[in-house]
PQR file of N, CA, C, O and H, with PARSE charges and radii, in Angstrom:
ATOM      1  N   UNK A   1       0.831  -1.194   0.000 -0.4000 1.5000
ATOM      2  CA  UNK A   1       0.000   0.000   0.000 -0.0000 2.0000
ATOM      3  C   UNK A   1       0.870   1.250   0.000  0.5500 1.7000
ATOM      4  O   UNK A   1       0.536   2.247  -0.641 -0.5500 1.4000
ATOM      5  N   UNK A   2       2.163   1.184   0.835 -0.4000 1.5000
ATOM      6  CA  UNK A   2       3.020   2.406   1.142 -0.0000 2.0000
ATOM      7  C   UNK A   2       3.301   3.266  -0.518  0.5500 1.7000
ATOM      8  O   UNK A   2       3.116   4.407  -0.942 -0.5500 1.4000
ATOM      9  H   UNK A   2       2.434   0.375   1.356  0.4000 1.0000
ATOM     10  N   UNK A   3       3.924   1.764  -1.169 -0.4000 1.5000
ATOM     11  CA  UNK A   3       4.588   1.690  -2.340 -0.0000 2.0000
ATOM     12  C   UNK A   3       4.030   2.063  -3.056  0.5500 1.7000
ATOM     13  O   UNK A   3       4.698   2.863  -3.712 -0.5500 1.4000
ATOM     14  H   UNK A   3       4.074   0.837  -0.824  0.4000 1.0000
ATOM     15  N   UNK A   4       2.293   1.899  -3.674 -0.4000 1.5000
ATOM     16  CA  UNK A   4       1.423   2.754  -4.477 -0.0000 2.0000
ATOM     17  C   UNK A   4       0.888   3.812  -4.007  0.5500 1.7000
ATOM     18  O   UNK A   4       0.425   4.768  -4.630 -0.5500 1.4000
ATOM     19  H   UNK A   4       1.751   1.250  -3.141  0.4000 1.0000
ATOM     20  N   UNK A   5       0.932   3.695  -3.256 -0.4000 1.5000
ATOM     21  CA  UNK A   5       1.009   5.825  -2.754 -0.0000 2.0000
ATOM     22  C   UNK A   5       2.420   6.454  -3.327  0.5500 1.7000
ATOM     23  O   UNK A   5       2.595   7.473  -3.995 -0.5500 1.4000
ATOM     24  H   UNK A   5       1.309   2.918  -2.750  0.4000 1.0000
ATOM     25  N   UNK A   6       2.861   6.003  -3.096 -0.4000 1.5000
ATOM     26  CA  UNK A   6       3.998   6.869  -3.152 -0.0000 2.0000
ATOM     27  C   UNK A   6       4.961   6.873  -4.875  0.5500 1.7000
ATOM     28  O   UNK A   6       5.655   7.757  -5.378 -0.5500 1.4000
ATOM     29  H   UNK A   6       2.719   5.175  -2.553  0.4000 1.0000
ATOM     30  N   UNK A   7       4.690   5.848  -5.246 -0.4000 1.5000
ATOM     31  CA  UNK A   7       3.986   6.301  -6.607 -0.0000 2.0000
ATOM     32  C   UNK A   7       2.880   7.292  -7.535  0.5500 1.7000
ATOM     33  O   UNK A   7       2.923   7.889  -8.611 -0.5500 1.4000
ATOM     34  H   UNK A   7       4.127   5.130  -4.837  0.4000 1.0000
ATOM     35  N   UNK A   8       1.996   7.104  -6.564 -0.4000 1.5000
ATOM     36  CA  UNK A   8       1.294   8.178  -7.213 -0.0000 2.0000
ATOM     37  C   UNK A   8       1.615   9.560  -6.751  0.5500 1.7000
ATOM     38  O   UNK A   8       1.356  10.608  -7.343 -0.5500 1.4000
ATOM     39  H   UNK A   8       1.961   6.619  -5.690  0.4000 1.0000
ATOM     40  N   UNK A   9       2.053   9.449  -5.917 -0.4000 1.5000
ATOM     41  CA  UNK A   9       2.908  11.001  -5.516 -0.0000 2.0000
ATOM     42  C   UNK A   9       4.070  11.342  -6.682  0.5500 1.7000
ATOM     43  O   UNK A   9       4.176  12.362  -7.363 -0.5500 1.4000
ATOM     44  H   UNK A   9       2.263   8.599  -5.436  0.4000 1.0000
ATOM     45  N   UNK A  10       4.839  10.231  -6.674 -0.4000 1.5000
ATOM     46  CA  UNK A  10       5.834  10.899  -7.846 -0.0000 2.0000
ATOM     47  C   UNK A  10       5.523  11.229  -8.901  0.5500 1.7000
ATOM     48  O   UNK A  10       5.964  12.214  -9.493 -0.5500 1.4000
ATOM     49  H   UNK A  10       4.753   9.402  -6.121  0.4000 1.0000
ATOM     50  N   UNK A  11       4.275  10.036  -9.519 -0.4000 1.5000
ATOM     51  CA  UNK A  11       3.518  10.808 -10.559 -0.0000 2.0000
ATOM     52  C   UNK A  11       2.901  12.095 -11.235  0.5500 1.7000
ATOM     53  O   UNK A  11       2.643  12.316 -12.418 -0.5500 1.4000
ATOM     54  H   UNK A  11       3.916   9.235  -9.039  0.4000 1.0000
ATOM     55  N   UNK A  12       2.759  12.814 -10.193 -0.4000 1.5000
ATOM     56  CA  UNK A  12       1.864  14.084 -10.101 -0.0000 2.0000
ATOM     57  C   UNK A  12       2.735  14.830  -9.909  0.5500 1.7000
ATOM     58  O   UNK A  12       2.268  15.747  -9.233 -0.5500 1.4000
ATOM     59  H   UNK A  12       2.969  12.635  -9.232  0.4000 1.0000
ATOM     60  N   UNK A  13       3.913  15.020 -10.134 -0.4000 1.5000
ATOM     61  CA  UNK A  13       4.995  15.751  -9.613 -0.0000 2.0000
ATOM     62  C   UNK A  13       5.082  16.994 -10.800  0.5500 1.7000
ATOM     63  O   UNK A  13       5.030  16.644 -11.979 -0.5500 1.4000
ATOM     64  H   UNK A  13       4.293  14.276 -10.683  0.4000 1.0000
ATOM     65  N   UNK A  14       5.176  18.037 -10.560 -0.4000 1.5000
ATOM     66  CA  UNK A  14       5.388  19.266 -11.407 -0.0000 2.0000
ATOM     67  C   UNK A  14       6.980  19.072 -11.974  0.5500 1.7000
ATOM     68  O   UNK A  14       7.981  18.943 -11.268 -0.5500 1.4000
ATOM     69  H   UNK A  14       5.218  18.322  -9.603  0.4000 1.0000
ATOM     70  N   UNK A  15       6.925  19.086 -13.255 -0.4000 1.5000
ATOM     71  CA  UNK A  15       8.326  18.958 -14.151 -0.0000 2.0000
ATOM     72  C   UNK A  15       8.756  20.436 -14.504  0.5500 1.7000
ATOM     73  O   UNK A  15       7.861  20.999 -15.135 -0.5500 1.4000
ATOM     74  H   UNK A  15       6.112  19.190 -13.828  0.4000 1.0000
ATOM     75  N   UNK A  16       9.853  21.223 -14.285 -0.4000 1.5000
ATOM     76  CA  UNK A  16      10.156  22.209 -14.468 -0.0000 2.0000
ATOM     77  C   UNK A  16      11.489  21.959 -15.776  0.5500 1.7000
ATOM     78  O   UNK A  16      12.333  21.064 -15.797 -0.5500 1.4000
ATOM     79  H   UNK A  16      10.580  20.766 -13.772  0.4000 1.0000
ATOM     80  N   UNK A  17      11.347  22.756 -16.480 -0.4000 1.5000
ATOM     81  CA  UNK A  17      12.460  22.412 -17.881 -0.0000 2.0000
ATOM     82  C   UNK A  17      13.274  23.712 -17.951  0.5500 1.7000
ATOM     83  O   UNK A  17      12.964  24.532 -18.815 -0.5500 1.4000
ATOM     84  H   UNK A  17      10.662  23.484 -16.463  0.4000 1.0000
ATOM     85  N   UNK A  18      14.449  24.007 -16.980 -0.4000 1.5000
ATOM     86  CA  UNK A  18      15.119  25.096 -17.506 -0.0000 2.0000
ATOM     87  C   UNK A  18      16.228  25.226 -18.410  0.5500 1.7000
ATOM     88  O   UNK A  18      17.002  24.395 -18.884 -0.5500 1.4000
ATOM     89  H   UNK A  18      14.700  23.341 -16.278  0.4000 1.0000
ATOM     90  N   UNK A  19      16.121  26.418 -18.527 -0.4000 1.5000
ATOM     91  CA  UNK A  19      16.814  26.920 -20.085 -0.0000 2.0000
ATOM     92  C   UNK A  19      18.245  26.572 -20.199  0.5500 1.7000
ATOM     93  O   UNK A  19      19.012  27.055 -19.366 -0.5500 1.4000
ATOM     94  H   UNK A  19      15.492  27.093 -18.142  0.4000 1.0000
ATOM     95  N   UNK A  20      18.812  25.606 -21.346 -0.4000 1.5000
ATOM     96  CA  UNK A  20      20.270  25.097 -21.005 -0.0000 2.0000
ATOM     97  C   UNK A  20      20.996  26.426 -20.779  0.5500 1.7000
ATOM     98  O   UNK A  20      20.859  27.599 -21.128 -0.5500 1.4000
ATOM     99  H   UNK A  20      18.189  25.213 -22.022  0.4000 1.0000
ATOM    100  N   UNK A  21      21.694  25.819 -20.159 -0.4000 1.5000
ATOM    101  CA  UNK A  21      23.372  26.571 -20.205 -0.0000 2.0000
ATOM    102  C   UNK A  21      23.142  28.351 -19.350  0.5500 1.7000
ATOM    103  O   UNK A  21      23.832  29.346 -19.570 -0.5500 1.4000
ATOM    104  H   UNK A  21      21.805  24.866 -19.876  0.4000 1.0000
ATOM    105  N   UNK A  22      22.143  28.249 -18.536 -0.4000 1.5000
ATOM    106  CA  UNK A  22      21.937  29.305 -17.209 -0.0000 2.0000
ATOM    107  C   UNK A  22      21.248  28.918 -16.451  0.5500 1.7000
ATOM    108  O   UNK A  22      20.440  27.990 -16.395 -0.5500 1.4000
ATOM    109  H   UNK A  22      21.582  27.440 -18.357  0.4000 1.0000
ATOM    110  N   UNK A  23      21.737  30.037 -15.507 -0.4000 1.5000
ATOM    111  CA  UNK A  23      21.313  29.944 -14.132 -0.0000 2.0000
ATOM    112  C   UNK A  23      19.736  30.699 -13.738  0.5500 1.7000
ATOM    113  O   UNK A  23      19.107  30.829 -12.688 -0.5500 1.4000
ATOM    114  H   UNK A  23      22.393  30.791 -15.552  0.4000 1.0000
ATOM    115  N   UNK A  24      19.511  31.073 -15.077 -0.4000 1.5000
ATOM    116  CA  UNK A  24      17.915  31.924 -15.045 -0.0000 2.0000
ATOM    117  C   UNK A  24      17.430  31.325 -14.155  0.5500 1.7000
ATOM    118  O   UNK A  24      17.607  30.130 -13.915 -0.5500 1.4000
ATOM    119  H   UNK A  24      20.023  30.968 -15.930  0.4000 1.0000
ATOM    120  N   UNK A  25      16.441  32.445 -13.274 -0.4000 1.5000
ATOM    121  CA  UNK A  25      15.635  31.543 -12.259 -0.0000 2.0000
ATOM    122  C   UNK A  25      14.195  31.435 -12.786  0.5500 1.7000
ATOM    123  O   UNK A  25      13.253  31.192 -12.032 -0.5500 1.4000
ATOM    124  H   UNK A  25      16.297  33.415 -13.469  0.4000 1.0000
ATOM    125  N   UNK A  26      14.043  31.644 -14.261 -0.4000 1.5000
ATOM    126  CA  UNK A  26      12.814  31.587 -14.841 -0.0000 2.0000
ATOM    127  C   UNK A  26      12.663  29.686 -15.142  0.5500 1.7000
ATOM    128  O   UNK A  26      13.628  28.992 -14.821 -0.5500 1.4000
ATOM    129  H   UNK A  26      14.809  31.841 -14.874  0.4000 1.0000
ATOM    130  N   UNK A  27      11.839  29.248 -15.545 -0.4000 1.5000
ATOM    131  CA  UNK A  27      12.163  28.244 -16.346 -0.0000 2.0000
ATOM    132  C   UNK A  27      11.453  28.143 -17.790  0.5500 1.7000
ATOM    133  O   UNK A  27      10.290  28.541 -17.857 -0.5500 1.4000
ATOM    134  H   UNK A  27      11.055  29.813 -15.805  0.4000 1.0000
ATOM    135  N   UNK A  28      12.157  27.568 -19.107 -0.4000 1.5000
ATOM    136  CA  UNK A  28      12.006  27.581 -20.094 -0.0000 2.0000
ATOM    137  C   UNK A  28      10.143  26.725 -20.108  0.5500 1.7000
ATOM    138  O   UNK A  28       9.389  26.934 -21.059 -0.5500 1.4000
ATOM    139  H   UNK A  28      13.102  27.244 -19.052  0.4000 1.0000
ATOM    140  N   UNK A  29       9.896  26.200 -19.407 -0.4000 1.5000
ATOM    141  CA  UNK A  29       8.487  25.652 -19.473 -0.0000 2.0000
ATOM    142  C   UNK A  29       8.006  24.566 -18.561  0.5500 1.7000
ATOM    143  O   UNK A  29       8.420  23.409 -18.632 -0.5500 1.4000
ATOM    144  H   UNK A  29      10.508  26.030 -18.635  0.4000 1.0000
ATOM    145  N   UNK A  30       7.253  24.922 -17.834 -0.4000 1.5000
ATOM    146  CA  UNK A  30       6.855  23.677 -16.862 -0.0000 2.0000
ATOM    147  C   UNK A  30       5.665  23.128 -17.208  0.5500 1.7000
ATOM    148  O   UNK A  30       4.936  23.850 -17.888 -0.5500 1.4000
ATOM    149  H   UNK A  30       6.916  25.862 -17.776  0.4000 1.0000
ATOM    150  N   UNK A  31       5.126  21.654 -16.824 -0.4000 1.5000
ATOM    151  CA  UNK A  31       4.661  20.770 -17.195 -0.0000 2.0000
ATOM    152  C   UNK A  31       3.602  20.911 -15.828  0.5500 1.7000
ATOM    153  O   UNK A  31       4.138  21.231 -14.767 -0.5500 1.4000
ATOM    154  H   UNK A  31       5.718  21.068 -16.272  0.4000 1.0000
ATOM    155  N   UNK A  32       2.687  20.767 -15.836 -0.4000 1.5000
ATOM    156  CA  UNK A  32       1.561  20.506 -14.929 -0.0000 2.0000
ATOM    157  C   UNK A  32       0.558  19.153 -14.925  0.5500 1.7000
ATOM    158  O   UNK A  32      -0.485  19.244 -15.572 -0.5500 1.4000
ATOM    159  H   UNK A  32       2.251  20.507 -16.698  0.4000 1.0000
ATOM    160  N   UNK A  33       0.827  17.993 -14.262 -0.4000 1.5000
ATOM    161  CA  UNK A  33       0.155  16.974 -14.384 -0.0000 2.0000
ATOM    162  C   UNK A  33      -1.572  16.915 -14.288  0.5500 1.7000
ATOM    163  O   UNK A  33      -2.058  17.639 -13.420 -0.5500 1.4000
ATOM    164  H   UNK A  33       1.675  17.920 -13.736  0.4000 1.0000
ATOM    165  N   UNK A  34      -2.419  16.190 -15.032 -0.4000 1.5000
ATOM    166  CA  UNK A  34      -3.513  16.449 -14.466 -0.0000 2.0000
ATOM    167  C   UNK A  34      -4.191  15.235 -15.130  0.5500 1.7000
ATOM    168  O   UNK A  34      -5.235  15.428 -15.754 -0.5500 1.4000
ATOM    169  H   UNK A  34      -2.023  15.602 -15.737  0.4000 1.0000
ATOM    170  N   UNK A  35      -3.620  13.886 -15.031 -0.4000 1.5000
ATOM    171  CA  UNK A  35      -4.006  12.983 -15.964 -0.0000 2.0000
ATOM    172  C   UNK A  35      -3.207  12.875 -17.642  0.5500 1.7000
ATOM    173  O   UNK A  35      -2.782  11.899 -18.260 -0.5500 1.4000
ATOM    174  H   UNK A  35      -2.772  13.729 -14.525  0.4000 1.0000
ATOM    175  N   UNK A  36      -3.239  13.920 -17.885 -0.4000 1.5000
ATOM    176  CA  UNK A  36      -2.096  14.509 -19.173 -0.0000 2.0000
ATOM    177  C   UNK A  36      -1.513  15.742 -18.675  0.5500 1.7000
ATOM    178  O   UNK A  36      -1.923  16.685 -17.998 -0.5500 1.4000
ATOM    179  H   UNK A  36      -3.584  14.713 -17.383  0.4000 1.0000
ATOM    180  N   UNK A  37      -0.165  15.344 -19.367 -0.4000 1.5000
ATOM    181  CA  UNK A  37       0.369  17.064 -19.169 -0.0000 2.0000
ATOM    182  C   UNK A  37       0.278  18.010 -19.767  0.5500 1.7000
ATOM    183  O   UNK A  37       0.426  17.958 -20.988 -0.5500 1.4000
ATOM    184  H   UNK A  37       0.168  14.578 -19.917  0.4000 1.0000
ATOM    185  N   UNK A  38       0.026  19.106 -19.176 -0.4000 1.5000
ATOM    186  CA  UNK A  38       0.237  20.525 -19.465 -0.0000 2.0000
ATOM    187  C   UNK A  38       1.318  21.298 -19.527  0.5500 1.7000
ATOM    188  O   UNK A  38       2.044  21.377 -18.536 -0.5500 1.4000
ATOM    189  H   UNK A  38      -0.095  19.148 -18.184  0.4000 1.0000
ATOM    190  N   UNK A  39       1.640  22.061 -20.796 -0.4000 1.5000
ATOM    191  CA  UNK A  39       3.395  22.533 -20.992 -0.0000 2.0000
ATOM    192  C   UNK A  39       2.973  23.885 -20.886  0.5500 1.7000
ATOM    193  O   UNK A  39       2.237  24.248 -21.804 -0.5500 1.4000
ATOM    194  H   UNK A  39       1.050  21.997 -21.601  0.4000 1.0000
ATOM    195  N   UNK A  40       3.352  25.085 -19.646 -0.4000 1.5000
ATOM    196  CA  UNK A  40       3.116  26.132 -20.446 -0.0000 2.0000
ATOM    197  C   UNK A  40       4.350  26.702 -20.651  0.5500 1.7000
ATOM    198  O   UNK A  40       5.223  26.446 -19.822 -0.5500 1.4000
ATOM    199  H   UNK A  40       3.950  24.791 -18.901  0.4000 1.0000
ATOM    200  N   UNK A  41       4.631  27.479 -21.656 -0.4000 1.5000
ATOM    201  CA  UNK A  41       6.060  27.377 -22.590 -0.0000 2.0000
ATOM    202  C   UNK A  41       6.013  28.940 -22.065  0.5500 1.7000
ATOM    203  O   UNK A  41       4.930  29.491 -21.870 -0.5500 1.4000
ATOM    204  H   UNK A  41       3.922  27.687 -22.330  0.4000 1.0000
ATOM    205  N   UNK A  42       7.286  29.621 -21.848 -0.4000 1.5000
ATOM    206  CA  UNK A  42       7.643  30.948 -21.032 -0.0000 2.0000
ATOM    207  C   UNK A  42       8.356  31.666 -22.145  0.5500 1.7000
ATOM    208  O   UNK A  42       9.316  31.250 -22.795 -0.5500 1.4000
ATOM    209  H   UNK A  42       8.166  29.174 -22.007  0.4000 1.0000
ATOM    210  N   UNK A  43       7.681  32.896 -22.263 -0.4000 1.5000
ATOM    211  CA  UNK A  43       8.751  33.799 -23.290 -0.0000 2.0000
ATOM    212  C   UNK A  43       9.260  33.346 -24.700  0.5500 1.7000
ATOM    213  O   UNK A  43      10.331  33.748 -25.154 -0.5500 1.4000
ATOM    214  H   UNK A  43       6.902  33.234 -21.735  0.4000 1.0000
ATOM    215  N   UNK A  44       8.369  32.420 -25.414 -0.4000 1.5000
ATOM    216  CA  UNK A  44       8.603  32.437 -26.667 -0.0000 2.0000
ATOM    217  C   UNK A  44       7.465  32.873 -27.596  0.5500 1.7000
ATOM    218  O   UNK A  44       6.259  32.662 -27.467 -0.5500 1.4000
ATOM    219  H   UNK A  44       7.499  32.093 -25.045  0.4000 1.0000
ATOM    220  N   UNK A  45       8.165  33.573 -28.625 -0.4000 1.5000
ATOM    221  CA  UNK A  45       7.358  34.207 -29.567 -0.0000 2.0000
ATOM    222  C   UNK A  45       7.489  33.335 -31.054  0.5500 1.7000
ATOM    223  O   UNK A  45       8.349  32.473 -31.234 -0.5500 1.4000
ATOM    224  H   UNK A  45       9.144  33.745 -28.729  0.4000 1.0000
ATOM    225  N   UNK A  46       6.696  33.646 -31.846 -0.4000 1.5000
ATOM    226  CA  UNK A  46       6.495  32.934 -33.385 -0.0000 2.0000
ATOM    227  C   UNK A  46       7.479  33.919 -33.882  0.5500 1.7000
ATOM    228  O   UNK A  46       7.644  35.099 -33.573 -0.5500 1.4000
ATOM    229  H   UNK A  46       5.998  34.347 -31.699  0.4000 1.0000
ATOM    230  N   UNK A  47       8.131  33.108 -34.779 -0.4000 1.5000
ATOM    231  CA  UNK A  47       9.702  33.746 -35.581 -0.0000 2.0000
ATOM    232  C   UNK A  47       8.274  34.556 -36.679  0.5500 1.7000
ATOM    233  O   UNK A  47       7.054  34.389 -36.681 -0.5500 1.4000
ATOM    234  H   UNK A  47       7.997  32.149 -35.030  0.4000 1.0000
ATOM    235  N   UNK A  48       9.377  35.607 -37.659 -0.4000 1.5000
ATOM    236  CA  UNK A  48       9.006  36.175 -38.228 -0.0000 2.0000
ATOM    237  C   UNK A  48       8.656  35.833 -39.332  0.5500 1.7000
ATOM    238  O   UNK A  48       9.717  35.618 -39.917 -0.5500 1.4000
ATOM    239  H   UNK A  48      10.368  35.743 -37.658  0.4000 1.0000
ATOM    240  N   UNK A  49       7.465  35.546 -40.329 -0.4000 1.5000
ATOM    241  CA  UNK A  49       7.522  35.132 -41.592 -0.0000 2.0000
ATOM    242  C   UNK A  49       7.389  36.422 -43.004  0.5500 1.7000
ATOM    243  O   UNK A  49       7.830  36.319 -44.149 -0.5500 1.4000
ATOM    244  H   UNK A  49       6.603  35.720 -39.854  0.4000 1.0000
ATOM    245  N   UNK A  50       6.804  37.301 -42.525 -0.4000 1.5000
ATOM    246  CA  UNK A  50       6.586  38.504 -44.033 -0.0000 2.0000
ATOM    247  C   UNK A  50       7.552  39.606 -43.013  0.5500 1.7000
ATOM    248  O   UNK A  50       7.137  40.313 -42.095 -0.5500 1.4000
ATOM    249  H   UNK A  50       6.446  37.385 -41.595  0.4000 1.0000
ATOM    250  N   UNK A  51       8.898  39.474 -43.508 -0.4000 1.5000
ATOM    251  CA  UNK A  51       9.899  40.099 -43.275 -0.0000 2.0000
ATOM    252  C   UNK A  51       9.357  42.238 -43.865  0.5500 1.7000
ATOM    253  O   UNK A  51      10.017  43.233 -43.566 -0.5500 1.4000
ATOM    254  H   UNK A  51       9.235  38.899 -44.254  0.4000 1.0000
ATOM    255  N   UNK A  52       8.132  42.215 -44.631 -0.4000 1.5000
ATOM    256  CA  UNK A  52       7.986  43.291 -45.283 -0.0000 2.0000
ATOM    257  C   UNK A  52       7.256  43.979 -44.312  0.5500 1.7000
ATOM    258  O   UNK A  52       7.291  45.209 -44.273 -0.5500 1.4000
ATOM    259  H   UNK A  52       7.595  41.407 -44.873  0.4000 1.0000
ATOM    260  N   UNK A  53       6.589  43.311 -43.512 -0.4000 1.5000
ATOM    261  CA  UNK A  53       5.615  43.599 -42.566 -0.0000 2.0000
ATOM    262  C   UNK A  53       6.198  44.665 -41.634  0.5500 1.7000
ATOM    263  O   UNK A  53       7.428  44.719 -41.660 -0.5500 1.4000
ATOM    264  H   UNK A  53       6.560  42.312 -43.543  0.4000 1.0000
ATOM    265  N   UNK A  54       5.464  45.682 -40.667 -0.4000 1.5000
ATOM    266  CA  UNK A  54       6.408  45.968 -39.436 -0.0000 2.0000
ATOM    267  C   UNK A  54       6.438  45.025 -38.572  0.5500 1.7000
ATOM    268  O   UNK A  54       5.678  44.075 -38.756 -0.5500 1.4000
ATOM    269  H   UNK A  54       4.465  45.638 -40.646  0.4000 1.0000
ATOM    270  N   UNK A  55       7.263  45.032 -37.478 -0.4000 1.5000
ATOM    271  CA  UNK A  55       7.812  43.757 -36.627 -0.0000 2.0000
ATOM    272  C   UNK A  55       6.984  44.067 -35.674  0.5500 1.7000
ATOM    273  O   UNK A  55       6.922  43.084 -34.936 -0.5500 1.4000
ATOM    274  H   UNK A  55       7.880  45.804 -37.329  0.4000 1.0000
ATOM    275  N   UNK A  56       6.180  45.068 -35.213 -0.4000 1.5000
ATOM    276  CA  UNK A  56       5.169  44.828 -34.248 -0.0000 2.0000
ATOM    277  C   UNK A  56       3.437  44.436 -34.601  0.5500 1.7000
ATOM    278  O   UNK A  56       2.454  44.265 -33.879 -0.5500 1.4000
ATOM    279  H   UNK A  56       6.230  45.866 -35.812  0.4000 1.0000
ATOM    280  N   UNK A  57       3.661  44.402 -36.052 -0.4000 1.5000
ATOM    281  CA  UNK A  57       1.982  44.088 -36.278 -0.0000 2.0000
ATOM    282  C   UNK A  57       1.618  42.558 -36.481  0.5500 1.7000
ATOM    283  O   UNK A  57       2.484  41.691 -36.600 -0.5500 1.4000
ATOM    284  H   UNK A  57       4.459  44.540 -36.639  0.4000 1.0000
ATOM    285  N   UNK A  58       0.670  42.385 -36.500 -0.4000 1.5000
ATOM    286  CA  UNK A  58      -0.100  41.012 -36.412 -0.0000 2.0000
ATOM    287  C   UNK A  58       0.374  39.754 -37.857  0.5500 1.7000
ATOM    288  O   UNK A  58       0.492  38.530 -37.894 -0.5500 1.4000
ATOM    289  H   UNK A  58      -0.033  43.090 -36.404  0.4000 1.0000
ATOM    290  N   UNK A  59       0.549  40.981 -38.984 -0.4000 1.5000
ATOM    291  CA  UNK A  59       1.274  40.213 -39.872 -0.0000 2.0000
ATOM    292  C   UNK A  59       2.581  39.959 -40.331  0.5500 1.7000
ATOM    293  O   UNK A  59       2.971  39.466 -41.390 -0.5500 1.4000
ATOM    294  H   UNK A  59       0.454  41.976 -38.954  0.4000 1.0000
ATOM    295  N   UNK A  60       3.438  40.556 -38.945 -0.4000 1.5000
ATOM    296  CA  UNK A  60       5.017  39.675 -39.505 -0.0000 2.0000
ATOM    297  C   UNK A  60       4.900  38.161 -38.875  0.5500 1.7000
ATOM    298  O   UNK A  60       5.491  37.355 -39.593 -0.5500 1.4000
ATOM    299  H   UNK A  60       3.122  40.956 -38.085  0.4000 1.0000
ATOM    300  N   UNK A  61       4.480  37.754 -38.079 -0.4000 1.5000
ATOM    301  CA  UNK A  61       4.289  36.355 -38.416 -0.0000 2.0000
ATOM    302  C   UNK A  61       4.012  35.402 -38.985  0.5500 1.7000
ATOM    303  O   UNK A  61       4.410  34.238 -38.999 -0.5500 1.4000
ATOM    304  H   UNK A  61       4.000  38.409 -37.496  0.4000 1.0000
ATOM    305  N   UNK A  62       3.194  36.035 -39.532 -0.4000 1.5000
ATOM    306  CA  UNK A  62       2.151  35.819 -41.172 -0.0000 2.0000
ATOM    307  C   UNK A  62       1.119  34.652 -40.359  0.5500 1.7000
ATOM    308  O   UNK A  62       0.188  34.123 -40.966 -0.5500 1.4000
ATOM    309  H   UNK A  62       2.871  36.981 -39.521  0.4000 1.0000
TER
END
């Protein structure tokens, strides 16, 4: 009984993924268990695709 408890404890465990090669105290994306995981991804943006566009409007990403 101890042993499947305590399994399911490790299971449910929050996965934190930080950013290689620093010491940021942010992390690049943590995982939230809830039956499936949840990634929410920190500080990334969609690269640029219509380079003609300005870089703050809705269509340089295209």
């Amino acid at each position: 009984m101890w042993s499947a408890s305590l399994g399911a404890a490790h299971a449910a465990e929050v996965i934190r993924h930080k950013i290689p090669n620093s010491d940021f105290p942010i992390a690049a994306a943590v995982e939230i268990p809830a039956g499936k995981a949840t990634v929410y991804v920190s500080g990334k943006v969609p690269a640029v695709i219509d380079t003609s566009a300005p870089k703050d409007s809705a269509a340089a990403p295209g």
